[in-house]
ChimeraX commands (.cxc) that place a marker at each C-alpha (Angstrom):
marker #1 position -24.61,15.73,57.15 radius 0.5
marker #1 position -22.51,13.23,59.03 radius 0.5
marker #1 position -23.80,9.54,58.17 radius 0.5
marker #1 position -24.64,6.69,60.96 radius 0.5
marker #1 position -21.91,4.75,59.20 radius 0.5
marker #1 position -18.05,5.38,59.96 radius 0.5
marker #1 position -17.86,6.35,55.66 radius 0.5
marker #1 position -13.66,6.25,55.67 radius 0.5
marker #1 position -14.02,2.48,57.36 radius 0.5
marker #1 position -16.79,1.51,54.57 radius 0.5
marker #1 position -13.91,2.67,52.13 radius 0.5
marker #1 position -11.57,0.79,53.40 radius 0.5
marker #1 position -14.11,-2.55,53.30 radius 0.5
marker #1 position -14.27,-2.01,49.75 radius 0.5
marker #1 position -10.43,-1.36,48.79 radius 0.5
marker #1 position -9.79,-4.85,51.39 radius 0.5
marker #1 position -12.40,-6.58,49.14 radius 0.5
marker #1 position -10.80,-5.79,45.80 radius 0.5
marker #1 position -7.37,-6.63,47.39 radius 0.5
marker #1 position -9.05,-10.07,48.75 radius 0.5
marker #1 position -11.17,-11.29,46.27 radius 0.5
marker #1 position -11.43,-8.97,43.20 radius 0.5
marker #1 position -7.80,-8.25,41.93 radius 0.5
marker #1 position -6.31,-12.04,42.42 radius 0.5
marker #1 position -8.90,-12.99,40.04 radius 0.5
marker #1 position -8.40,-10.38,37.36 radius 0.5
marker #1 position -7.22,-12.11,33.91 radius 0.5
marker #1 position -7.58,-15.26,35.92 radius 0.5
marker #1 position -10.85,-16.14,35.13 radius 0.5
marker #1 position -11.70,-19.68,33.64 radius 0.5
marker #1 position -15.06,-20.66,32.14 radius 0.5
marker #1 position -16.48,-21.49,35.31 radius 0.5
marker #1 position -15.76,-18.68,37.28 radius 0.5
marker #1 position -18.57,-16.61,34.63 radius 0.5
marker #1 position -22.09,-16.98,34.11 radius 0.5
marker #1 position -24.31,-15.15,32.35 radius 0.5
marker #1 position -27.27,-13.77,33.99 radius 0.5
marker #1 position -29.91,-12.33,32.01 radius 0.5
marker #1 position -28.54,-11.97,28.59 radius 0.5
marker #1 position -24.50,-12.20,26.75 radius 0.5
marker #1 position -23.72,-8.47,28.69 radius 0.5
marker #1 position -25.00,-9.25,32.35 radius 0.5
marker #1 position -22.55,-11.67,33.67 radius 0.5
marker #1 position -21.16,-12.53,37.03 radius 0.5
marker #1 position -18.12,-13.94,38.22 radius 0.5
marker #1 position -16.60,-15.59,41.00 radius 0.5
marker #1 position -14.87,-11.87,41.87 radius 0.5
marker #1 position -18.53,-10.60,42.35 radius 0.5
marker #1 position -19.86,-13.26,44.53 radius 0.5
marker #1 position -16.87,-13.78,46.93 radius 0.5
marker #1 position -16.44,-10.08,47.03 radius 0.5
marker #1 position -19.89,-9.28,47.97 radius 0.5
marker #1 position -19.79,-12.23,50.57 radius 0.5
marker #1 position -16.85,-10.17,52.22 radius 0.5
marker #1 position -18.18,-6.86,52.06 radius 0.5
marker #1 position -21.67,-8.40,53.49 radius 0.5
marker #1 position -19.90,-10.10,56.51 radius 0.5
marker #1 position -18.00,-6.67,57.32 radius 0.5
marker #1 position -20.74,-4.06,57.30 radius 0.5
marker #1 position -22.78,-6.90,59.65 radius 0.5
marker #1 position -19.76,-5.68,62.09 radius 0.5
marker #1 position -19.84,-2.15,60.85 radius 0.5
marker #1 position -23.56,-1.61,60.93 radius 0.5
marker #1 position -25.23,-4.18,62.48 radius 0.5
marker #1 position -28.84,-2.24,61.98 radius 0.5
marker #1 position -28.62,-1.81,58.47 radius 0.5
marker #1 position -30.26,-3.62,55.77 radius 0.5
marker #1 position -27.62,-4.72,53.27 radius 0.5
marker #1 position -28.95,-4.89,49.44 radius 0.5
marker #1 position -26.03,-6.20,47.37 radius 0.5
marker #1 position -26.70,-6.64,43.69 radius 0.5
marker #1 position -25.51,-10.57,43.79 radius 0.5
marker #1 position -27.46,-10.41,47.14 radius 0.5
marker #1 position -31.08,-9.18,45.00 radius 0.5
marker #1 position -30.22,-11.69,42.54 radius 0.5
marker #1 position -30.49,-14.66,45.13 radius 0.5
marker #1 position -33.24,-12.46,46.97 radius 0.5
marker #1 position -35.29,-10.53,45.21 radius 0.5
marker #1 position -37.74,-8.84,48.00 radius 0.5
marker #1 position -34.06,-7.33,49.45 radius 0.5
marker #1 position -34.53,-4.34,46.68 radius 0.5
marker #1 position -38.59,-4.15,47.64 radius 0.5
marker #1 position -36.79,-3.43,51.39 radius 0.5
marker #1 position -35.03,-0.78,50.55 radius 0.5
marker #1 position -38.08,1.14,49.77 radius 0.5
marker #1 position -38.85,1.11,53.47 radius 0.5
marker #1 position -35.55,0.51,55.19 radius 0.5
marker #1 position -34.58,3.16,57.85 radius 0.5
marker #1 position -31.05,2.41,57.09 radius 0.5
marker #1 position -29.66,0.78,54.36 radius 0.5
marker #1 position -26.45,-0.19,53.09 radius 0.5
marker #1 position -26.36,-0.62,49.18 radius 0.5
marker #1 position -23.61,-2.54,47.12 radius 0.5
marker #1 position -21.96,-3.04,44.18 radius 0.5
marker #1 position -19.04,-5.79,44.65 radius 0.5
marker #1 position -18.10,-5.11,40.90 radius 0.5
marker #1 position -19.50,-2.71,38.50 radius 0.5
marker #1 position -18.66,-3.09,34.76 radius 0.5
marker #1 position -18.32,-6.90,35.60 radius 0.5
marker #1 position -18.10,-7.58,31.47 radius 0.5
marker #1 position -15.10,-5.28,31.39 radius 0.5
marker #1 position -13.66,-7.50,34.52 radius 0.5
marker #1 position -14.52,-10.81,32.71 radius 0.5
marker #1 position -12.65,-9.31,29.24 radius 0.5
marker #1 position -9.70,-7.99,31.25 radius 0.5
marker #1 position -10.10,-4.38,30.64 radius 0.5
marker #1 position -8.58,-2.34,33.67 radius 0.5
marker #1 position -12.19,-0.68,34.15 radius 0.5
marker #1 position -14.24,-1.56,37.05 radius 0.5
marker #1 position -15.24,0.06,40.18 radius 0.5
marker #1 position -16.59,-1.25,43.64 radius 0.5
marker #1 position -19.42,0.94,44.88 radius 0.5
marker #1 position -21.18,1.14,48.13 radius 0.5
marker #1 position -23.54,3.83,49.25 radius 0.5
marker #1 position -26.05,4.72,52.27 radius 0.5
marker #1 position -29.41,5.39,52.21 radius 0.5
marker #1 position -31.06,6.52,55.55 radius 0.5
marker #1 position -35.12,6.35,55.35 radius 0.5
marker #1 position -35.42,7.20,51.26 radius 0.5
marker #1 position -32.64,9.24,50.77 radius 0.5
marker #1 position -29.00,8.91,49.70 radius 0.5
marker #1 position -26.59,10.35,52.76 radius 0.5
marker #1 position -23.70,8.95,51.74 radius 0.5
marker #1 position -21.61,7.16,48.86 radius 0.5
marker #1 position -18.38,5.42,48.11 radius 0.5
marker #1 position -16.86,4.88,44.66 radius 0.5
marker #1 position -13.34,3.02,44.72 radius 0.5
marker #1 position -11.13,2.30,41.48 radius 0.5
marker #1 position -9.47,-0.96,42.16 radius 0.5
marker #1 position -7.06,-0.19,39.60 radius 0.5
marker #1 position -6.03,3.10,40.51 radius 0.5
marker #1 position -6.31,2.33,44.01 radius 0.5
marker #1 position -8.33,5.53,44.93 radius 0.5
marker #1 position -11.89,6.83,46.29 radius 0.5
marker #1 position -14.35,8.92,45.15 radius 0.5
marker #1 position -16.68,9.97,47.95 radius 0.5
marker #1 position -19.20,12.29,49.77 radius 0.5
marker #1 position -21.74,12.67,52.02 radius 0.5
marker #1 position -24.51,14.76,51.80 radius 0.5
marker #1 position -23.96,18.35,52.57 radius 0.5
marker #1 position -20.06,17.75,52.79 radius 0.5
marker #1 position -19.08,18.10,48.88 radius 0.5
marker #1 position -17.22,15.54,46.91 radius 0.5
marker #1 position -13.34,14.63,47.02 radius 0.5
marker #1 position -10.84,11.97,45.88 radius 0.5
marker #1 position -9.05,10.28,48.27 radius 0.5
marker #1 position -5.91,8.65,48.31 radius 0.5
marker #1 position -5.37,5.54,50.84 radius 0.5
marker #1 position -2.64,5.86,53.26 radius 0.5
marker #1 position -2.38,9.63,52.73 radius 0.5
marker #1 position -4.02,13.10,54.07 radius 0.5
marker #1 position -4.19,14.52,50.95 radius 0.5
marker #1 position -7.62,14.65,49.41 radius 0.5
marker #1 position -8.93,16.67,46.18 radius 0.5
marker #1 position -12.14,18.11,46.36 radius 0.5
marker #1 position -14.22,17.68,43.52 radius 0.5
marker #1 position -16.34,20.24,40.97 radius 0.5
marker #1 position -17.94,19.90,38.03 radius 0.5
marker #1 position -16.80,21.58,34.69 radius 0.5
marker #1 position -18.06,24.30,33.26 radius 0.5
marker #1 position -20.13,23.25,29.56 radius 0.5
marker #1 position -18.78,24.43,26.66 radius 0.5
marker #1 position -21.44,24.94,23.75 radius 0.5
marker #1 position -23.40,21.87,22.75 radius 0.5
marker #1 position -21.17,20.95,19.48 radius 0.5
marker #1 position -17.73,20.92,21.81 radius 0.5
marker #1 position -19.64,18.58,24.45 radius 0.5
marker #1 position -18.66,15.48,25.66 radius 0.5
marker #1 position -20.60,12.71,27.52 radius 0.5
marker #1 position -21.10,9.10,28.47 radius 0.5
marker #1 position -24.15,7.75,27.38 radius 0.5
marker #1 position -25.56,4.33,28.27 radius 0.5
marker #1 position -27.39,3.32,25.08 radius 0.5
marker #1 position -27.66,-0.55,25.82 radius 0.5
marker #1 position -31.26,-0.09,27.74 radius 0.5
marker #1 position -32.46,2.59,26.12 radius 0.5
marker #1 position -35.74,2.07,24.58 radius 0.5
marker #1 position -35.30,0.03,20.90 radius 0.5
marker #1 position -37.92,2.41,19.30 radius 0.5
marker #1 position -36.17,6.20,20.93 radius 0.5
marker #1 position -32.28,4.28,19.78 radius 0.5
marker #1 position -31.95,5.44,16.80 radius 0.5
marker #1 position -33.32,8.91,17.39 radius 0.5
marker #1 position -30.57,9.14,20.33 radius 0.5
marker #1 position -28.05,8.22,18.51 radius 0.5
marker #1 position -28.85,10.39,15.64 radius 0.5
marker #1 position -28.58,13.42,17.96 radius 0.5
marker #1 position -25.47,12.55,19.82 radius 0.5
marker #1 position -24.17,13.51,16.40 radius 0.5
marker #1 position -25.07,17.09,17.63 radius 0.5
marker #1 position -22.07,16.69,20.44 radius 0.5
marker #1 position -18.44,16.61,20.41 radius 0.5
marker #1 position -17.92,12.98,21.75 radius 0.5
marker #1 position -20.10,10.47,23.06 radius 0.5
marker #1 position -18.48,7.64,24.92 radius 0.5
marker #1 position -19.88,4.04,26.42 radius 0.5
marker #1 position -16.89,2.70,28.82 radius 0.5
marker #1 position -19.67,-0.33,30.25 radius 0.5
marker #1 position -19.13,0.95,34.02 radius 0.5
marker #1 position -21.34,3.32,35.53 radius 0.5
marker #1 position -18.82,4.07,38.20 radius 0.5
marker #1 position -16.24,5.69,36.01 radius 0.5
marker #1 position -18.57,7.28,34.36 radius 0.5
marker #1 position -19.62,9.11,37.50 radius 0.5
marker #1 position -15.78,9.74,38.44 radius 0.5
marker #1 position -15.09,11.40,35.17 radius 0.5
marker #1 position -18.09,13.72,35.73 radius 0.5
marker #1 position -17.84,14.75,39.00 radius 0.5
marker #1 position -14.03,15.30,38.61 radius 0.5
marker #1 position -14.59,17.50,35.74 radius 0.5
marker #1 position -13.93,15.55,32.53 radius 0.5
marker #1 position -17.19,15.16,30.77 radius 0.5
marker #1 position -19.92,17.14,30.49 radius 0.5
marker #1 position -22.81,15.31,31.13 radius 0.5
marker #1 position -23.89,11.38,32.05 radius 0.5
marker #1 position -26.51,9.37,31.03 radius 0.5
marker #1 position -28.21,6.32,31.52 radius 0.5
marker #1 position -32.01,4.74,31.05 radius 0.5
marker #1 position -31.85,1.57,33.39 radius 0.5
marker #1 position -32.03,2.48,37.07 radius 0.5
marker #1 position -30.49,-0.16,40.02 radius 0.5
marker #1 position -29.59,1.25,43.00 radius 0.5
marker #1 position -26.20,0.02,43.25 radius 0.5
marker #1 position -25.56,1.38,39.85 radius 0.5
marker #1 position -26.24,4.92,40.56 radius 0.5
marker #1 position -27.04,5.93,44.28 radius 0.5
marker #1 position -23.33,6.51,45.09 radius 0.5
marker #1 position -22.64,7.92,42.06 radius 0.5
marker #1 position -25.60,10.61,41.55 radius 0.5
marker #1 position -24.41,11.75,45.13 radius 0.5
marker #1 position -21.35,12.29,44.19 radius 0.5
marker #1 position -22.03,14.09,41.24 radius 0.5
marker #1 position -24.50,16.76,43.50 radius 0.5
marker #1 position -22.05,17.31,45.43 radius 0.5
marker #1 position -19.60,17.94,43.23 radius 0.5
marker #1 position -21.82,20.91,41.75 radius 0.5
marker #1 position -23.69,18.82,39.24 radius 0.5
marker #1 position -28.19,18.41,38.70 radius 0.5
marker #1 position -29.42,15.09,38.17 radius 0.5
marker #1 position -32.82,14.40,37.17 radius 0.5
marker #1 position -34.93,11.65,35.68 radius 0.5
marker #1 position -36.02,12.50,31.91 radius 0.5
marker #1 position -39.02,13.70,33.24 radius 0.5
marker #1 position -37.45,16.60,35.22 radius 0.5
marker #1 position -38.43,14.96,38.59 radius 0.5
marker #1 position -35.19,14.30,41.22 radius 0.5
marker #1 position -33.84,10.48,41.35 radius 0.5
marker #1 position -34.55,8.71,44.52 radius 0.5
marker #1 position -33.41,5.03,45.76 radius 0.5
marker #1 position -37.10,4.05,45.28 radius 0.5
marker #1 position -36.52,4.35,41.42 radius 0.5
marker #1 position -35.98,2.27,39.05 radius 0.5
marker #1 position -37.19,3.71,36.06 radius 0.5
marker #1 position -37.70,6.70,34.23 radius 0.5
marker #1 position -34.01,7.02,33.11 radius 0.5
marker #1 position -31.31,9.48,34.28 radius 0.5
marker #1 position -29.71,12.46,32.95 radius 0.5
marker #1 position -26.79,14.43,34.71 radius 0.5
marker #1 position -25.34,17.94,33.53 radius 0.5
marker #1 position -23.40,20.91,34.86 radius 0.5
marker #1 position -25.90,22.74,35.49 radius 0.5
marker #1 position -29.54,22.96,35.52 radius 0.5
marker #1 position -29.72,24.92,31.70 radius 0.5
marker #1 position -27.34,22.59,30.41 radius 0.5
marker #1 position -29.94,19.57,31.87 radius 0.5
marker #1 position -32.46,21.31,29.51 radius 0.5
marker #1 position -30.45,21.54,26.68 radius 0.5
marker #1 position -29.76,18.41,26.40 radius 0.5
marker #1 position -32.64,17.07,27.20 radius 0.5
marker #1 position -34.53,19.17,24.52 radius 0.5
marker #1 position -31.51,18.22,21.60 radius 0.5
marker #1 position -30.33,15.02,22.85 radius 0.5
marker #1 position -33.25,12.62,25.03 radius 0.5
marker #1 position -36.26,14.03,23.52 radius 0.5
marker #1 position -37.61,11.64,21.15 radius 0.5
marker link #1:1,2 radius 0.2
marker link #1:2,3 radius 0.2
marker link #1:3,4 radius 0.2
marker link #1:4,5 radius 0.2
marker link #1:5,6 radius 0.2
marker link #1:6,7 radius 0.2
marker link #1:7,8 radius 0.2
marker link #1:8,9 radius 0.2
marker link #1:9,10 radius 0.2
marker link #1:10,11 radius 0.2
marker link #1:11,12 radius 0.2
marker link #1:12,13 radius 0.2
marker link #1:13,14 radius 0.2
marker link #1:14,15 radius 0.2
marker link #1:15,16 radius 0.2
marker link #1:16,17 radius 0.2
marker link #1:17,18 radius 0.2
marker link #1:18,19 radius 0.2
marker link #1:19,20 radius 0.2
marker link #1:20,21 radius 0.2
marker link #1:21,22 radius 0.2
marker link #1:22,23 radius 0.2
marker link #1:23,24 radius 0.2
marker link #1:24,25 radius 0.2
marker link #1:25,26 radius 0.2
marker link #1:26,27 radius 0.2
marker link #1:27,28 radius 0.2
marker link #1:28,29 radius 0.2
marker link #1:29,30 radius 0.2
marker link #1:30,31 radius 0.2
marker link #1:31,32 radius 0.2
marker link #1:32,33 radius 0.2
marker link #1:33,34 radius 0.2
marker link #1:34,35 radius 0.2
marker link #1:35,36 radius 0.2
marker link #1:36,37 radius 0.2
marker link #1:37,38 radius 0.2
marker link #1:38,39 radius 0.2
marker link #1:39,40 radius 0.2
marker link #1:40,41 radius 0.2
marker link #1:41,42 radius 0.2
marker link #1:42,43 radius 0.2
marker link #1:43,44 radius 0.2
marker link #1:44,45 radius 0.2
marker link #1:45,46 radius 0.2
marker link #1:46,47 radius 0.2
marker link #1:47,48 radius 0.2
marker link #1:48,49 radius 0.2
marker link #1:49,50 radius 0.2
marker link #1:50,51 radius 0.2
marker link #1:51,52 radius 0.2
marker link #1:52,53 radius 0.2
marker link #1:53,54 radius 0.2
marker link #1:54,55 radius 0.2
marker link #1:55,56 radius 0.2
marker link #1:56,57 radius 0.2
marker link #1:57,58 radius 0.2
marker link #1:58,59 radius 0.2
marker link #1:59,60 radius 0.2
marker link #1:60,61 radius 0.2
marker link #1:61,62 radius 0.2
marker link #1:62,63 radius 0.2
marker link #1:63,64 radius 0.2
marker link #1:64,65 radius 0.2
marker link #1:65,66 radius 0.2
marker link #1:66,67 radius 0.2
marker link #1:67,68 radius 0.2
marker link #1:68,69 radius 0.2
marker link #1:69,70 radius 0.2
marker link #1:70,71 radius 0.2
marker link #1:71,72 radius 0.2
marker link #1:72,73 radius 0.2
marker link #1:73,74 radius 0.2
marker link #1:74,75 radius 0.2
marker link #1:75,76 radius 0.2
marker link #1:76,77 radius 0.2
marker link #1:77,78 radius 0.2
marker link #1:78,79 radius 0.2
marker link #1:79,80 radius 0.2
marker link #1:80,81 radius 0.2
marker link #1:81,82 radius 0.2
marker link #1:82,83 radius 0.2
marker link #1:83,84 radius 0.2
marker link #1:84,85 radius 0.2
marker link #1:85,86 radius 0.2
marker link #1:86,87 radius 0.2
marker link #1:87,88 radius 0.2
marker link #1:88,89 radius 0.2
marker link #1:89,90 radius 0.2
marker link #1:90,91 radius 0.2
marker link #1:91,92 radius 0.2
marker link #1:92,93 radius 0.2
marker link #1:93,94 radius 0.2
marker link #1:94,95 radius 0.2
marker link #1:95,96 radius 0.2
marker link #1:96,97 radius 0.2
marker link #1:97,98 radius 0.2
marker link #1:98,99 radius 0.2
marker link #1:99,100 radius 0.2
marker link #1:100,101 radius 0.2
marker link #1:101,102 radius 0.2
marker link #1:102,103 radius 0.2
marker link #1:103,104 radius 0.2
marker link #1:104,105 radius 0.2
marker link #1:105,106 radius 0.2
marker link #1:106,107 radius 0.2
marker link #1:107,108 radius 0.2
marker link #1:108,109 radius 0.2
marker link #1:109,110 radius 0.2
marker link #1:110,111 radius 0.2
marker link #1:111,112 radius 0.2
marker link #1:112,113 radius 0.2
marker link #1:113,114 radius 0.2
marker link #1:114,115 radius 0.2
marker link #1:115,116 radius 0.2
marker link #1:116,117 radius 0.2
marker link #1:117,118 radius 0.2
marker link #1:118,119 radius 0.2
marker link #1:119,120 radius 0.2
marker link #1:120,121 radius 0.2
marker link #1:121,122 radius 0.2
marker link #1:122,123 radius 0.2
marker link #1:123,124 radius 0.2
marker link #1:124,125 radius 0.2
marker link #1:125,126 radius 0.2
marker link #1:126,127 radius 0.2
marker link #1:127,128 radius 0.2
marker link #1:128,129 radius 0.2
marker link #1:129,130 radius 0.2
marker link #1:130,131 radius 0.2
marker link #1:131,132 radius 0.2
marker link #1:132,133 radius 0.2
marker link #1:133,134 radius 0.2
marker link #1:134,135 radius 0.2
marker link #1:135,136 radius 0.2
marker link #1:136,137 radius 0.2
marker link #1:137,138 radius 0.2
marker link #1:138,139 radius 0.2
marker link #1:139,140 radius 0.2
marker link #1:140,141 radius 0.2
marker link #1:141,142 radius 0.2
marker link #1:142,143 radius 0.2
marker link #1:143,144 radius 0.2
marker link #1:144,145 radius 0.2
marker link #1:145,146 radius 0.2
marker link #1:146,147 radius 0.2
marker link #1:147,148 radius 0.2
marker link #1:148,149 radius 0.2
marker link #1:149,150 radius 0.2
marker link #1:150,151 radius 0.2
marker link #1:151,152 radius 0.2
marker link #1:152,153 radius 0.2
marker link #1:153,154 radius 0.2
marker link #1:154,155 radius 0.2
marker link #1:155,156 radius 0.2
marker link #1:156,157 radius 0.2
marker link #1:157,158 radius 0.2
marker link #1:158,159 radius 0.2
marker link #1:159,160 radius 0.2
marker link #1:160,161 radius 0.2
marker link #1:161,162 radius 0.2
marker link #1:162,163 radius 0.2
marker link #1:163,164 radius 0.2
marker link #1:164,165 radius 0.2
marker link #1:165,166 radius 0.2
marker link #1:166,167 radius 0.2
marker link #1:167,168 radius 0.2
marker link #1:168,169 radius 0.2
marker link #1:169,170 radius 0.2
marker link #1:170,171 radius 0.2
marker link #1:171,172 radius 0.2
marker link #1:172,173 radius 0.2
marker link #1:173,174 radius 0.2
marker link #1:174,175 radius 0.2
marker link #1:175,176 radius 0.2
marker link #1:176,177 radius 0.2
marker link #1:177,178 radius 0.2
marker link #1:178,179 radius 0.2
marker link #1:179,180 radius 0.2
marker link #1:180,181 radius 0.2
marker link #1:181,182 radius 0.2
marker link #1:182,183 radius 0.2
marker link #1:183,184 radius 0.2
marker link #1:184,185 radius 0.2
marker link #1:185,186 radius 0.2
marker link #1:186,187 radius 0.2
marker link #1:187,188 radius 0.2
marker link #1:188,189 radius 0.2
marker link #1:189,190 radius 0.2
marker link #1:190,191 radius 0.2
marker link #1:191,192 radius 0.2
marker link #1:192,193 radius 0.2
marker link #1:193,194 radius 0.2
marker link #1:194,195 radius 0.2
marker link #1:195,196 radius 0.2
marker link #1:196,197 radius 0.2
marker link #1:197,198 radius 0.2
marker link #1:198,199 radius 0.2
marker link #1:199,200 radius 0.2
marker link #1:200,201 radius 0.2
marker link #1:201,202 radius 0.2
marker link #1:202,203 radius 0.2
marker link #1:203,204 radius 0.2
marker link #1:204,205 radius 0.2
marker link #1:205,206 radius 0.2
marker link #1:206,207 radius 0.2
marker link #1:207,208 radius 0.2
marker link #1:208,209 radius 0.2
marker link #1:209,210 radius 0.2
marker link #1:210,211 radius 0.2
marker link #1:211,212 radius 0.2
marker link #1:212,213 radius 0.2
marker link #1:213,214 radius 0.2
marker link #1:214,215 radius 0.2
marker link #1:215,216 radius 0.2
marker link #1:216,217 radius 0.2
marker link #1:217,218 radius 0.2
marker link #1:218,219 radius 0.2
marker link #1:219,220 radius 0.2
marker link #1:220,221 radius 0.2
marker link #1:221,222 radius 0.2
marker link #1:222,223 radius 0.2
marker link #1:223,224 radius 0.2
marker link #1:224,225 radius 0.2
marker link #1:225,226 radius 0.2
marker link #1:226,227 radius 0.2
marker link #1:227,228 radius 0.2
marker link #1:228,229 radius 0.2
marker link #1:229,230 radius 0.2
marker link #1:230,231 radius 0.2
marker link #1:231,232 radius 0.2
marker link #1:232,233 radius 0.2
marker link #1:233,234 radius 0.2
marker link #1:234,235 radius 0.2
marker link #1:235,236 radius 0.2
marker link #1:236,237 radius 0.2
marker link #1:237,238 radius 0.2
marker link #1:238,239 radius 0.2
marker link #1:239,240 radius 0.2
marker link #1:240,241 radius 0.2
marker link #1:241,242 radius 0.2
marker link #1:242,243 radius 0.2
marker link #1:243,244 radius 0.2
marker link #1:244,245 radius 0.2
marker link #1:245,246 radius 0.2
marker link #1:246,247 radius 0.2
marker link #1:247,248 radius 0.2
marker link #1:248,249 radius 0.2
marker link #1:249,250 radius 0.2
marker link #1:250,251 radius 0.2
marker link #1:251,252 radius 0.2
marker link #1:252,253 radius 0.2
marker link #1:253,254 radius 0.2
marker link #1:254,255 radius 0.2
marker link #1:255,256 radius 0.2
marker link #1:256,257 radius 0.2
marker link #1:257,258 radius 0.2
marker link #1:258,259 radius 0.2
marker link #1:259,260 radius 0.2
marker link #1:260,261 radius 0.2
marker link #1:261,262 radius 0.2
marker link #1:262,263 radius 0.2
marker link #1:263,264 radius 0.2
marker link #1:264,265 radius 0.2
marker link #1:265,266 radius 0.2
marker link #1:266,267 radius 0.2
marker link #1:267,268 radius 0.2
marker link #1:268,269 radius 0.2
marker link #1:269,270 radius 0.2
marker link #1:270,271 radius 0.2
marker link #1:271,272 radius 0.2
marker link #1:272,273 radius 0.2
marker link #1:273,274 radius 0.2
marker link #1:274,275 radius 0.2
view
C-alpha cells in the first residue's frame, strides 16, 4: 500500500532531529533539562521537547493535511489523542522513546513516527539514533532495515519459536496490573529469558528482526506501539490485544501481546498472560 506521506523523507526528519536536538544533548543533561511527568519513570527532557518541536515544524511542510499527535504535543494538548480517533490522516510521534534510558545515559532510545490514514496504521518508522539506522514498512510492503546514505536494505522476518522453556521475550511489567504481577512474573519462569530494556522501540526491532520470540506490553499510547506493531506484521509476526481482538490506533487499553505466529500467541497467552 503506498502511503500519502513520502515514508523515506519522514525517515530522514527523524534521523535530522536526533542529529539536531537529540544526540548533542545525550550525557549532557543538567537538572533542568528533566522533569518528571507523572511519576519517578515518566520523565521528559529538553531532547524530547525541542525534538518534537522540529519534527512538528517539518511534517507541517511534509504533510500539510495531517493531524500531528506528538506525545509531548498530547501532554500540552490532551484532545490531540481524542483526534486521532477520527482523523483522516494522521501523523503520530515519538521524539524519544525510552526517555529514562536517555536521561541515565544508556545508548537505548529510539525516535518513532508512524501514519495512520482513517483508523488504521499504513505506515511506520522506527530509527536508532545510536546505530544510525531504520526500521520501517508500510502496509502490504513487508518490513526492512535501512541504512542512510546507502541502497542496501535487509528485509525483515520473524523467527521461528523454539519450545516454550528455550523462549525469549521482552516483557513490559511496569503497567501491568499490581494484582496479575506476581502471577506474570511467576510464569515467565516457564521461559528461557525475559528481558525489560525500558524502550518499546527496540523491543519491536529485536522482534521483527528475528531475535526474540515474542513482545509484550499492558499500557497502550499510540506513539509507543503503532509503528512498531506494523512493523512486526509485516515482518511475519500476529499481534493481538489479550483478549484475542487486533490492536487499532483507537486503543489504549486492553494490553498487547506479539508472537511468531498465531499458535505461539496462544501459548503464551494460556502459560504466560492468563491470570
Amino acid at each position: 500500500m503506498m502511503a500519502p506521506v513520502d515514508i523515506p523523507r519522514l525517515a530522514g526528519i527523524l534521523r535530522e532531529a536526533a542529529q539536531r536536538e537529540i544526540l548533542p544533548r545525550f550525557r549532557r543533561l543538567d537538572a533542568g533539562m528533566v522533569r518528571q511527568k507523572s511519576e519517578a519513570i515518566d520523565l521528559v527532557t529538553e531532547a524530547d521537547e525541542e525534538a518534537e518541536r522540529f519534527i512538528k515544524a517539518e511534517v507541517a511542510r511534509l504533510a500539510p493535511d495531517a493531524l500531528f499527535v506528538g506525545e509531548e504535543s498530547v501532554a500540552r494538548e490532551p484532545r490531540l489523542l481524542d483526534a486521532l480517533d477520527d482523523a483522516a490522516l494522521a501523523i503520530v510521534v515519538d521524539p524519544v522513546d525510552g526517555t529514562a534510558n536517555f536521561a541515565a545515559g544508556l545508548p537505548l532510545f529510539a525516535v518513532m513516527a508512524s501514519v495512520v490514514r482513517n483508523g488504521e496504521t499504513i505506515a511506520g518508522v522506527i530509527y536508532d539514533p545510536m546505530g544510525d539506522d531504520f526500521v520501517m514498512a508500510e502496509k502490504g510492503s513487508g518490513a526492512f532495515m535501512r541504512f542512510p546514505d546507502s541502497d542496501r536494505d535487509i528485509r525483515l522476518a520473524v523467527a521461528s519459536s523454539p519450545e516454550l522453556g528455550q523462549m525469549v521475550g521482552t516483557v513490559s511489567i511496569a503497567f501491568m496490573p499490581m494484582a496479575n504481577k506476581p502471577q506474570i512474573l511467576a510464569n515467565l519462569a516457564k521461559i528461557r529469558v525475559a528481558a525489560n530494556y525500558r524502550v518499546a522501540g527496540h523491543d519491536y526491532r529485536l522482534f521483527a528482526s528475528g531475535h526474540t520470540h515474542f513482545v509484550a506490553f499492558n499500557k497502550l499510547m499510540p506513539w509507543d506501539h503503532l509503528a512498531g506493531v506494523l512493523i512486526a506484521q509485516e515482518a511475519g509476526g500476529h499481534a493481538a490485544r489479550f483478549d484475542g481482538l487486533p490492536y487499532l490506533p483507537v486503543h489504549r487499553d486492553g494490553g498487547l501481546l506479539l508472537a511468531t505466529d498465531p499458535d505461539n500467541w496462544n501459548l503464551l497467552r494460556r502459560e504466560i498472560f492468563t491470570v
